[in-house]
C-alpha positions in Angstrom: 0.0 0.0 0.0 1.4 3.6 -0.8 1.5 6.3 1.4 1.7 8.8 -1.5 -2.0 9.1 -1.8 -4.6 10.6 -4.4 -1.6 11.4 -7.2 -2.0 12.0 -10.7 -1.5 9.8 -13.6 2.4 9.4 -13.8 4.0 10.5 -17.0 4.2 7.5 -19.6 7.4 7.9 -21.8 7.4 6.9 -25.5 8.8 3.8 -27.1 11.0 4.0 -29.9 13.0 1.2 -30.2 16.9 1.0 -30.7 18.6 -2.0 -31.5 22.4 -2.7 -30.7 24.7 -5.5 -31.8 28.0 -5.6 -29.8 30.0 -9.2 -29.5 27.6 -10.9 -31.5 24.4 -9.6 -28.4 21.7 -7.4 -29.1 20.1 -5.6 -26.9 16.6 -3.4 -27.5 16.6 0.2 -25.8 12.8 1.7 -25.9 13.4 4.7 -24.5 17.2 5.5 -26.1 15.3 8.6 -27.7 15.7 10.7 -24.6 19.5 11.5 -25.1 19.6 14.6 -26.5 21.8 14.3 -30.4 22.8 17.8 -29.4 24.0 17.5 -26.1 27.6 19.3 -27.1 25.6 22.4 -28.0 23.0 22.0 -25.6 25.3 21.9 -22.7 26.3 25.6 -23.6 22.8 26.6 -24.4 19.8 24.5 -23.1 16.9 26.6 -24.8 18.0 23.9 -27.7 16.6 20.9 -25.6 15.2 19.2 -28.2 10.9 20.2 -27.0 9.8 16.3 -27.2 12.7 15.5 -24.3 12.3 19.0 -22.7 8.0 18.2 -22.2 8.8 14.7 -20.8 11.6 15.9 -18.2 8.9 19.0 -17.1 5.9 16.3 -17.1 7.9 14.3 -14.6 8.8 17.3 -12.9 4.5 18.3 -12.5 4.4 14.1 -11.3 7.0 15.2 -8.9 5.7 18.1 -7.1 2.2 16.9 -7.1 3.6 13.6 -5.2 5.4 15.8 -2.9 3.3 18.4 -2.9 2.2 17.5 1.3 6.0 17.5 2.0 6.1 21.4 1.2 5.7 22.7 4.7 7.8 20.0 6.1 10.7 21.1 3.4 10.4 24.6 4.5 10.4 23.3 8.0 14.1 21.5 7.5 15.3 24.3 5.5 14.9 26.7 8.2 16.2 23.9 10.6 19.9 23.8 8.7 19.6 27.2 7.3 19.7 28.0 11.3 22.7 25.3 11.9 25.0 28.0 9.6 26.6 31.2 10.6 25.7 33.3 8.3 28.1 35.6 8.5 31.1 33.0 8.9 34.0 33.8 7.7 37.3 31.4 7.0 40.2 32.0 8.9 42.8 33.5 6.5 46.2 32.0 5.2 49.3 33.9 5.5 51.5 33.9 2.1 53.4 36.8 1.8 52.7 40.1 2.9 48.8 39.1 2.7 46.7 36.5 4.3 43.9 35.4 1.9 40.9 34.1 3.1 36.6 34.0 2.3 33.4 35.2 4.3 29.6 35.1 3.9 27.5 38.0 4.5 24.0 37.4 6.0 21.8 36.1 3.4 24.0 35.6 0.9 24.6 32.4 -1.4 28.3 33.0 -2.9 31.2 33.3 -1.0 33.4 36.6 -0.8 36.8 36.1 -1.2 39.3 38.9 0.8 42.6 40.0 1.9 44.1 41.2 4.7 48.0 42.7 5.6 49.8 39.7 7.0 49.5 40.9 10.5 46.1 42.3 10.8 44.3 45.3 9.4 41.5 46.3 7.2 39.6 43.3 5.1 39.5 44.3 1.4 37.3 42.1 -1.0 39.0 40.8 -4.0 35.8 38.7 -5.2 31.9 39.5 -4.4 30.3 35.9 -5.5 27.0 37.4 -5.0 27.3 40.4 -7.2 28.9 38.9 -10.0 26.3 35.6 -10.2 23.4 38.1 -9.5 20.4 37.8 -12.1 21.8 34.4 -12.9 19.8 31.1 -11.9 23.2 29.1 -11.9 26.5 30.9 -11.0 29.4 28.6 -9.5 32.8 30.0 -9.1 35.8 28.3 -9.5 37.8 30.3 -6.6 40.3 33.2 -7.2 44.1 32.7 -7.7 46.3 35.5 -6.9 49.5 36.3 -8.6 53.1 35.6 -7.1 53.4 39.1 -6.7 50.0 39.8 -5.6 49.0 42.6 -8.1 46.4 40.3 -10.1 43.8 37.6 -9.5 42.4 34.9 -11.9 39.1 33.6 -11.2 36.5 31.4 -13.0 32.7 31.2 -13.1 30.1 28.9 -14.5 26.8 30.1 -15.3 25.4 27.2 -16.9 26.0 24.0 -14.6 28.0 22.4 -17.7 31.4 22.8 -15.8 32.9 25.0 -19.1 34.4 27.9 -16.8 35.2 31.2 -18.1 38.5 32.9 -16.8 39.2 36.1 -16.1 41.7 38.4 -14.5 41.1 41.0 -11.8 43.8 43.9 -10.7 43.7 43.4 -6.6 44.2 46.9 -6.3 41.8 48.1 -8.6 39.1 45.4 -7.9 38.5 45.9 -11.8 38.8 43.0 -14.6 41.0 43.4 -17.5 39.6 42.8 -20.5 40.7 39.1 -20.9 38.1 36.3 -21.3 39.6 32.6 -21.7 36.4 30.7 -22.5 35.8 26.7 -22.3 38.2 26.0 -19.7 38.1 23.3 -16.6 38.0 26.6 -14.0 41.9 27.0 -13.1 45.2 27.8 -14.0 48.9 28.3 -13.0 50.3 31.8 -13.2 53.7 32.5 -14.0 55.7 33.9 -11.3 55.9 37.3 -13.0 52.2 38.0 -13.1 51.9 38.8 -16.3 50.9 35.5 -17.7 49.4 32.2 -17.0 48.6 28.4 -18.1 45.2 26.8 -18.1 43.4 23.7 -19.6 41.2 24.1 -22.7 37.8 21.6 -22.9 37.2 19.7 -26.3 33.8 19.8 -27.4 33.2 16.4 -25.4 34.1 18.0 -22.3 37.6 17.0 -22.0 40.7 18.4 -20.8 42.7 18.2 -24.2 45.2 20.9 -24.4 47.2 22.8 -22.5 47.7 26.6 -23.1 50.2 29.8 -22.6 48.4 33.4 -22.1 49.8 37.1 -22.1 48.0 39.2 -19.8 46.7 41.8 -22.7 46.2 39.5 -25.8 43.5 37.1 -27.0 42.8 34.4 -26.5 43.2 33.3 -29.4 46.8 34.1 -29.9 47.3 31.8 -26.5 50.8 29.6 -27.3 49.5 25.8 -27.0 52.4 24.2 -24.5 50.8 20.5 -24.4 48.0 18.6 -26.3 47.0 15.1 -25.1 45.8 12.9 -27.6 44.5 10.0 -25.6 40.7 10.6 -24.5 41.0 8.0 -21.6 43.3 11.0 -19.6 42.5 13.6 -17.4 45.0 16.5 -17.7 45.2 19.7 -14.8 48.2 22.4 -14.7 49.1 23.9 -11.3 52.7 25.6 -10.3 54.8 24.5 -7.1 55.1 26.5 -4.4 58.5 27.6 -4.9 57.3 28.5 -8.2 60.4 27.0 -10.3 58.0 25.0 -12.3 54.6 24.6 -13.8 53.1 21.0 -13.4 50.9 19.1 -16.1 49.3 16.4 -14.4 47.9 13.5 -16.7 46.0 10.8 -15.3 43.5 8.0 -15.5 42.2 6.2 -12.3 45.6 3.9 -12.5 48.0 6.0 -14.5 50.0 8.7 -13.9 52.6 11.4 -16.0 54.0 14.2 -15.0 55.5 17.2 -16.8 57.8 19.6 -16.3 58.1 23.6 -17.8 60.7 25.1 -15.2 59.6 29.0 -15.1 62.9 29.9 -15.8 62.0 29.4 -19.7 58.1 30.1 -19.9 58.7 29.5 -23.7 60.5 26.3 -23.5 58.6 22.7 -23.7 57.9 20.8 -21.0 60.0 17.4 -19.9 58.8 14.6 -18.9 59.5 13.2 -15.0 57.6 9.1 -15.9 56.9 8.4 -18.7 53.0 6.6 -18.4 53.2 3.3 -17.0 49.7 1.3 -17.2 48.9 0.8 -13.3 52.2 3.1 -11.9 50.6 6.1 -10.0 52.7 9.1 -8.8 52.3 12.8 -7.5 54.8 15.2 -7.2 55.8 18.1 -4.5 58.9 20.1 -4.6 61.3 20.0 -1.3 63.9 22.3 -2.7 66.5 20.6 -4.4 64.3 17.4 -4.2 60.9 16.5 -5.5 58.7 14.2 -2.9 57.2 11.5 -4.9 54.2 9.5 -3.3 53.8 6.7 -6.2 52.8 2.9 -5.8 56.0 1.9 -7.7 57.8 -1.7 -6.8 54.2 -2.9 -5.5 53.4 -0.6 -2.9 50.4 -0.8 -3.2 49.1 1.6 -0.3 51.5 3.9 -1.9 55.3 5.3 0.1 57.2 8.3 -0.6 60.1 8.7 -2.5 62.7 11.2 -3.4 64.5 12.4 -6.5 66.7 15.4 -7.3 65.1 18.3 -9.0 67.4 18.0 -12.0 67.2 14.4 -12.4 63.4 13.6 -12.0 64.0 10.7 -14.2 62.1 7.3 -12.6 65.9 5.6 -12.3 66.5 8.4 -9.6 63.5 7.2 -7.2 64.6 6.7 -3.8 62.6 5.8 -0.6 62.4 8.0 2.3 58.9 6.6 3.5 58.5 2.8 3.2 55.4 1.2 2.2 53.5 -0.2 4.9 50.3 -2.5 4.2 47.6 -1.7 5.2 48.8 1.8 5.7 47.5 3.9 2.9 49.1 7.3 2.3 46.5 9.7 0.8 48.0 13.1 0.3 51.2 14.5 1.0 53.6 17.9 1.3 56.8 19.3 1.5 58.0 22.1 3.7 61.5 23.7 4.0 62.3 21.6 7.3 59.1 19.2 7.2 57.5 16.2 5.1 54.0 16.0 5.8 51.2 13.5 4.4 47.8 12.1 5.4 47.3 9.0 6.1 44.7 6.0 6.7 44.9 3.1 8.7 41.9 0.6 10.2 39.6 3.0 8.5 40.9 6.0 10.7 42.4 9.0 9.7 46.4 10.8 10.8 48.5 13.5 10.1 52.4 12.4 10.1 55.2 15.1 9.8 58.7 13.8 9.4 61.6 16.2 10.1 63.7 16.0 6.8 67.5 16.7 8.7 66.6 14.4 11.5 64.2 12.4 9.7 62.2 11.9 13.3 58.7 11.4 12.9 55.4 12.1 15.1 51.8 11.7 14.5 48.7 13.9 15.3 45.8 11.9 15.7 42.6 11.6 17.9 40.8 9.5 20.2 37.8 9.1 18.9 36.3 6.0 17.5 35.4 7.4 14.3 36.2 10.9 13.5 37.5 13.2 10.2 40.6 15.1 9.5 41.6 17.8 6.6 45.2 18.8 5.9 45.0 22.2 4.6 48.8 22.9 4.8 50.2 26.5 4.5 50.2 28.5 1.9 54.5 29.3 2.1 57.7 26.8 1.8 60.0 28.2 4.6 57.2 27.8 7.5 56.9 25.3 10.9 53.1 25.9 10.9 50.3 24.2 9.2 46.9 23.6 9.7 44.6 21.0 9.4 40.9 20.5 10.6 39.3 17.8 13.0 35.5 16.5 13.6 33.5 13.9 13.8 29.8 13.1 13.8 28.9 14.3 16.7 32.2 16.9 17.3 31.6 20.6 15.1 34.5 20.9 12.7 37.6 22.2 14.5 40.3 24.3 13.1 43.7 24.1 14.3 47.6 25.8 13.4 50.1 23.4 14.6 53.6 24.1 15.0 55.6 21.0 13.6 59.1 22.1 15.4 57.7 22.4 19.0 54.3 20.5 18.5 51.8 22.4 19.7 48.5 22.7 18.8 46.5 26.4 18.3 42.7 26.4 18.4 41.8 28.9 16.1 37.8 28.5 15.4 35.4 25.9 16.1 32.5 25.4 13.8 29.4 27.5 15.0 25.9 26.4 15.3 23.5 29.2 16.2 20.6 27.1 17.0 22.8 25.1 19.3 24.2 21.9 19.5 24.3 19.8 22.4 27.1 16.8 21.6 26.4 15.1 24.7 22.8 14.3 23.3 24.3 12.5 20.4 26.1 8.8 19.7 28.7 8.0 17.1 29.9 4.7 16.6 31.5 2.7 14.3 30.0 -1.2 13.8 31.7 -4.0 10.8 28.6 -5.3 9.4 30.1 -8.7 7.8 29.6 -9.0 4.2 28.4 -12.1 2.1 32.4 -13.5 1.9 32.7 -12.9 5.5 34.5 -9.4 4.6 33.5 -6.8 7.2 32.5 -3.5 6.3 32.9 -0.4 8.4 29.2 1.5 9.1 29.6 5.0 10.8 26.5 5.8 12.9 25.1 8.5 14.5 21.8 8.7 16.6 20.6 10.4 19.6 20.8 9.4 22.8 17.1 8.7 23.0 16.8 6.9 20.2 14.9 3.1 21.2 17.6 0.5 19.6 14.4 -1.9 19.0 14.2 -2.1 15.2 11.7 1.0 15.2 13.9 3.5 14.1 14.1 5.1 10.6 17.6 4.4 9.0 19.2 7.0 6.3 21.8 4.5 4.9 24.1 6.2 2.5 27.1 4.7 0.4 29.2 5.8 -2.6 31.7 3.0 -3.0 33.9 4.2 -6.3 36.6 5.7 -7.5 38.7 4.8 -4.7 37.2 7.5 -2.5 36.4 7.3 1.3 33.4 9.4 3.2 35.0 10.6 6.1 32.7 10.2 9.3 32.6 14.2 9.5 30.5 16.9 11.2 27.6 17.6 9.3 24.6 19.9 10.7 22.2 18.8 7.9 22.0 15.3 8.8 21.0 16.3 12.5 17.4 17.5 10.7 16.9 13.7 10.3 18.5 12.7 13.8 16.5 14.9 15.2 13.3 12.9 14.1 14.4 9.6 15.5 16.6 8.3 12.8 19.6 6.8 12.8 22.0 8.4 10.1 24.1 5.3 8.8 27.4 5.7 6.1 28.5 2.4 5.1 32.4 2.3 3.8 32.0 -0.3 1.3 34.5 -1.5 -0.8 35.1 0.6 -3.8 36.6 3.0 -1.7 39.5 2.9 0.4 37.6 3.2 3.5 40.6 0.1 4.6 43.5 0.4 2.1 44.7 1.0 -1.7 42.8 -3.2 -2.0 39.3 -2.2 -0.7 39.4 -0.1 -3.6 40.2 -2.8 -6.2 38.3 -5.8 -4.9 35.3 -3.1 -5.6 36.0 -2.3 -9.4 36.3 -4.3 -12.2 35.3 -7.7 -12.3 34.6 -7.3 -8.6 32.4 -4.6 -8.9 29.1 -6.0 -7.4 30.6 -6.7 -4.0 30.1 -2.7 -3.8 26.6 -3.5 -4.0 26.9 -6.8 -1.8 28.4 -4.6 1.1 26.0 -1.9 1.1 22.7 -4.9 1.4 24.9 -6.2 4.2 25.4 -3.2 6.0 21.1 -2.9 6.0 20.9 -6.5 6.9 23.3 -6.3 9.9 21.7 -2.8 11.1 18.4 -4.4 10.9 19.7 -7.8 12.6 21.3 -5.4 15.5 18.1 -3.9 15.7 19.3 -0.7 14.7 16.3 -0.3 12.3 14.8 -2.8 10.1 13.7 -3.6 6.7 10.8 -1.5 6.5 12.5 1.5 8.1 15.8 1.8 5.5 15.7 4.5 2.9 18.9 4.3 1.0 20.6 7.0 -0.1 23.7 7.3 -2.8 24.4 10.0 -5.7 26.7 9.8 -9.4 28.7 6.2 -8.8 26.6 5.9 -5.3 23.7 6.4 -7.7 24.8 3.4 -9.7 24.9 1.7 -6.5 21.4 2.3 -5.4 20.2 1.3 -8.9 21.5 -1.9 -8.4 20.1 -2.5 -4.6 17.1 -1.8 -5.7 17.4 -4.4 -8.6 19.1 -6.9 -5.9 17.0 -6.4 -2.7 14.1 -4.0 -2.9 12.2 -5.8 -0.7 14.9 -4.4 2.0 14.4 -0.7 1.7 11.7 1.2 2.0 12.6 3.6 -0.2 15.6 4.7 -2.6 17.0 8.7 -3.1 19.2 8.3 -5.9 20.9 11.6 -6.5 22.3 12.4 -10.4 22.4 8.3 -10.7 25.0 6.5 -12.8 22.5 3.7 -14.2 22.5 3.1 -17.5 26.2 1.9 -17.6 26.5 -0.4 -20.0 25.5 2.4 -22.9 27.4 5.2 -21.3 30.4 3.1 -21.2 29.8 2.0 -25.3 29.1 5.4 -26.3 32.7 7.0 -26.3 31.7 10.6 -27.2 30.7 11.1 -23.9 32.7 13.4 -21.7 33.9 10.8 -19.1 33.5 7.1 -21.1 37.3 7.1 -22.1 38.7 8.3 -18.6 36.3 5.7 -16.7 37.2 2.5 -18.6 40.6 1.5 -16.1 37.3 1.7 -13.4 34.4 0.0 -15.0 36.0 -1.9 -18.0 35.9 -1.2 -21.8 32.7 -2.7 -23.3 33.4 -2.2 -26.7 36.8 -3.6 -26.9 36.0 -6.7 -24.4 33.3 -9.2 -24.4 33.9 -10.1 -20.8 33.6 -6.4 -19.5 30.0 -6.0 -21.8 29.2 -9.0 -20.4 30.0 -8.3 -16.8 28.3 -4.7 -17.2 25.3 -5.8 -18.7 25.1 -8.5 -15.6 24.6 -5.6 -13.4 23.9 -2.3 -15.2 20.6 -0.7 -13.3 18.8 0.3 -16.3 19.6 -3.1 -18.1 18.0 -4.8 -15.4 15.1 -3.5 -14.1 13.0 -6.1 -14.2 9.1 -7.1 -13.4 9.3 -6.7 -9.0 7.6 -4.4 -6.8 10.5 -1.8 -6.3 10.3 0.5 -3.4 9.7 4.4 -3.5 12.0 5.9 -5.6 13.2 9.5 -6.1 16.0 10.0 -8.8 17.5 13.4 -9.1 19.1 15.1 -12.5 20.6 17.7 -14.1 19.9 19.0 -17.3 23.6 20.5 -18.4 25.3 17.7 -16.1 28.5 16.6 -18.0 29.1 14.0 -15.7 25.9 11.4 -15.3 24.0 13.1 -18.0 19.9 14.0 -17.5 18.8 10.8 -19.8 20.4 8.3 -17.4 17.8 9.0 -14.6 15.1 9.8 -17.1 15.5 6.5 -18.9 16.1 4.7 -15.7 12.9 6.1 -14.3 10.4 5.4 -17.0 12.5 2.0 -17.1 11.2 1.6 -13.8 7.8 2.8 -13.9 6.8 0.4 -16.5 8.2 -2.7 -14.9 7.4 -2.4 -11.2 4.4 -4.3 -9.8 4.6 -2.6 -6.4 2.2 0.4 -5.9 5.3 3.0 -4.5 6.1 6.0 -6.7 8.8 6.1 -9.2 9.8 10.3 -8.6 12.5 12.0 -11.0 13.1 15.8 -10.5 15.4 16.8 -13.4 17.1 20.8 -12.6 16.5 22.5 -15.1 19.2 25.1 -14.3 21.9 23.1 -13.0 24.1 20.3 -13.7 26.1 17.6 -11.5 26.7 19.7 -8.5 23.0 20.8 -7.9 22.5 24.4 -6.9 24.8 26.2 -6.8 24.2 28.7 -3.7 24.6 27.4 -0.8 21.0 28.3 0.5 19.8 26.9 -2.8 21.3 23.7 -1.9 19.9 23.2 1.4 16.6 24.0 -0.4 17.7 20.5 -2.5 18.4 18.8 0.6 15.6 19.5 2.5 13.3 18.2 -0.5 15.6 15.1 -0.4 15.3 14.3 3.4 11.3 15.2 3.2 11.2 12.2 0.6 13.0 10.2 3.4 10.5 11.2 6.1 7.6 10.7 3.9 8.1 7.1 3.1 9.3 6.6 6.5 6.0 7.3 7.6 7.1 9.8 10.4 6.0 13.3 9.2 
């Protein structure tokens, strides 16, 4: 029986049959029609949608608001709930580099941040960058950030007004607060300025949405007169350009999910070509940061395969000149690291917990800052100059506000410098975090962060949020987060299972979740509900699963797998329809994601294996649960047909009586809103889904 009652007659999409032969299969796609054959053009101007696609997408969106439509007071309710949880007015403690510190601020009411400068030691704030003046009138403004010259007289910022993620650059005089008139279109939203200020490097977008080249510009020319430094031929790469913080040389980083090459143009010679450090190695990862006369390496080279730092001179980068100053250690997995004048410094993960280490490089002593907690969150945020013995890094956990701390690495103390403020209150003592293993179907166990109240009855009767990702190699850090205490609040218990397909427990948590073991992502996440309702945490009819982009893909498949064990399914800009998006290689992110998923059209076995667990290939006849699927028109990333498909996929086959629900942006792409009051608008519509089919508004 549905609890959505009295609801219009859902939206019925076409059938227009495609047929496709791969490997000697066909397969039949009825509702293929909804990818748009202009999506290149459309991306940069939607008012082309073609007006068959563009009436389906706003049909489902009517479906949507009328099935929702008893939520609206609720929704308004949790807004102002988190919208309360935020200081307004924050501001970020600024970095010193220089004779500035640089930092960003909200004002009260505002959506964009403000970025600003202060004298090193104090004095008046001046605003280099007013996000909510220059995105005003605009119903999608995102900026990329501001960049400020070695020498402190210019700025380089980046917006996107379309969701698409094509960013347009310009430069700003910091002591004007005026732009100059150059516009770099069609970029990925940063760049790398030379240390003279007077020009920069950035990455130019093909027309599939990939980093292809690599370009020079003059401060004071066009663009089109830009010096191209580095093209990269092979689709299946990613490409960035950055500068090191002594500023002798301007990185190009290539990179697939398991390859790495790195590029050298020392700044010395800003017309010179670049050399190469690796040459690509299929499966040989490596990062750079410069230590002076050395570069710090953190690589998986000679089978390390949580990753240890190495060393090299800064004139011999060569791969024959790797030396180990940090030994690998399994189980240990290094995540990030950075080089100081008397300090190496990296993040790192073991048992599923977070900690900073610092290493003094002339007595090569090391020391750890870690916490207590049983599970808890840390960011290294570094400093923003070489010749320092202070960094700063951030701490919280579920329960714990977000922390920000300077630490001294010579005499190792600690400086509070803000804690995260919640002006509605927040009483930690009326919360529980803990951290259960929940044993998969191999006998595996999988971490599950929890967080409840104090109150809450442990006798099955509690709603469950249970959110996973599992992808890409990433780990969701058991952090602070004021927006989930909206559902806390109401009795449930707010669950993050670290499935594998992260690395949640190491560099092989990651790869017994891709590939050919893909589906024990989705076997970890079922076990995770069936533990929490064994323990009596919640129970089956109490679980509404949540997961977005790869996490999407996930809860596509649990609801293929075991929707009879969730009550109902938010699937947020949802990677389901696999098997086509990894066939069809004009696609912005096909080529790139084949080392994670497996190339379909070159292999049998990987078509095979995708079409074995695709979500939209196999949505079947079974009464599916309550389901909300969220897009975004301009995405570039999961684009709008993969829910939209999925959805009337879904609608046609279920034999339940629980809503199918897509709400498609039609202003934004893979990020959502982008304002940050806009957002919580999104959010609060997601969680009234979740306390709707839990039955407990």
């Amino acid at each position: 029986m549905s609890i959505f009652k009295n609801l219009p007659a859902a939206p019925v999409a076409s059938k227009k049959p495609v047929t496709d032969t791969r490997h000697g299969i066909t397969r039949t796609d009825d509702y293929g029609w909804l990818r748009a054959d202009n999506w290149q053009a459309m991306f940069k101007d939607p008012s082309i949608l073609d007006p068959e696609i563009r009436k389906h997408l706003e049909a489902e969106n009517a479906y949507m608001k009328a099935a929702m439509a008893d939520t609206e007071a609720l929704q308004k309710t949790l807004f102002a709930e988190m919208k309360g949880r935020i200081k307004e007015d924050d501001s970020s403690v600024p970095m010193k580099d220089g004779p500035f510190a640089y930092g960003t601020f909200f004002v009260t009411g505002g959506e964009q941040p403000r970025y600003f400068r202060i004298p090193r030691d104090g004095g008046e704030r001046t605003v280099l960058l007013d996000g909510d003046k220059e995105g005003d009138g605009k119903a999608y403004f995102r900026l990329a950030g501001i960049d400020h010259s070695t020498d402190h007289s210019r700025g380089l910022w980046g917006y996107d007004d379309k969701g698409s993620e094509y960013y347009t650059l310009r430069v700003r005089d910091l002591s004007t607060g005026e732009d100059l008139t150059d516009v770099i279109e069609n970029t990925g939203g940063g760049g790398a300025w030379a240390p003279d200020g007077k020009s920069f490097f950035y990455t130019v977008l093909d027309d599939n949405h990939r980093p292809s080249k690599i370009f020079h510009h003059i401060i004071g020319t066009p663009q089109s007169d830009d010096r191209l430094v580095y093209e990269e031929e092979d689709p299946g790469f990613f490409m960035g350009v950055g500068g090191s913080m002594l500023d002798d040389f301007i990185y190009i980083d290539i990179h697939d999910h398991e390859t790495s090459e790195y590029w050298l143009l020392p700044t010395s010679d800003l017309t010179g070509k670049p050399h190469l450090v690796s040459a690509r190695e299929t499966g040989l990862e490596y990062s750079l940061t410069e230590g002076g006369d050395v570069f710090y390496i953190l690589t998986n080279a000679d089978g390390a395969k949580d990753f240890k730092i190495m060393q090299t001179p800064v004139d011999k980068p060569g791969r024959e000149n790797w030396t180990d100053v940090v030994p690998h250690t399994p189980g240990r997995l290094i995540i990030s690291h950075m080089a100081f004048c008397r300090h190496l410094v990296w993040l790192e993960r073991e048992n599923g917990l977070p900690q900073i280490k610092i290493r003094d490089r002339r007595s090569g002593e090391e020391h750890a800052i870690a916490f207590a907690e049983e599970a808890y969150s840390l960011g290294l945020s570094g400093a923003g100059e070489y010749d320092t013995d202070v960094i700063r890094f951030s701490y919280s956990s579920m329960t714990t506000p977000s922390q920000l701390y300077d630490y001294n690495m010579a005499t190792r103390e600690r400086t509070l410098l803000k804690t995260q403020e919640v002006p509605s209150g927040h009483n930690a003592d009326d919360y529980v975090t803990r951290r259960v293993m929940a044993p998969s179907w191999d006998g595996v166990e999988v971490p599950v962060t929890l967080l409840y109240r104090r109150d809450t009855p442990l006798d099955g009767s509690a709603p469950c949020l249970l959110y996973g990702y599992g992808a890409y190699g990433i780990s969701i850090p058991a952090g602070f987060n004021t927006n989930c205490l909206s559902l806390v609040d109401r009795g449930f218990v707010f669950a993050i299972a670290h499935i594998r397909g992260g690395k949640d427990k190491g560099f092989q948590w990651y790869e017994d979740g891709k590939m050919g073991k893909k589906t024990n992502t989705f076997k970890d996440f079922i076990a995770a509900a069936d533990y929490l309702n064994q323990q009596k945490f919640t129970s089956y009819a109490n679980i509404v699963a949540e997961g977005g982009s790869a996490g999407g893909m996930l809860m596509g498949a649990i609801a293929n797998m075991a929707p009879e064990k969730f009550k109902g399914i938010i699937a947020a800009v949802p990677f389901v329809d696999v098997l086509n998006t990894m066939l069809d290689d004009t696609l912005p992110l096909t080529p790139p994601e084949w080392p994670e998923w497996g190339n379909p059209i070159e292999s049998k076995t990987a078509y095979e294996r995708m079409a074995a667990y695709s979500p939209y290939d196999n949505v079947s006849a079974k009464p599916y649960p309550a389901i909300l699927a969220l897009g975004g028109l301009t995405d570039p990333r999961v684009t709008y047909w993969e829910p939209a498909k999925w959805v009337a996929k879904l609608r046609e086959k279920t034999t339940g009586s629980q809503p199918i629900l897509m709400k498609t942006n039609m202003d934004a792409g893979h990020g959502g809103a982008s304002g940050r009051f806009q957002r919580l608008e999104e959010i609060a519509f997601e969680y009234a889904f979740a306390i709707k089919v839990a039955g407990k508004m």
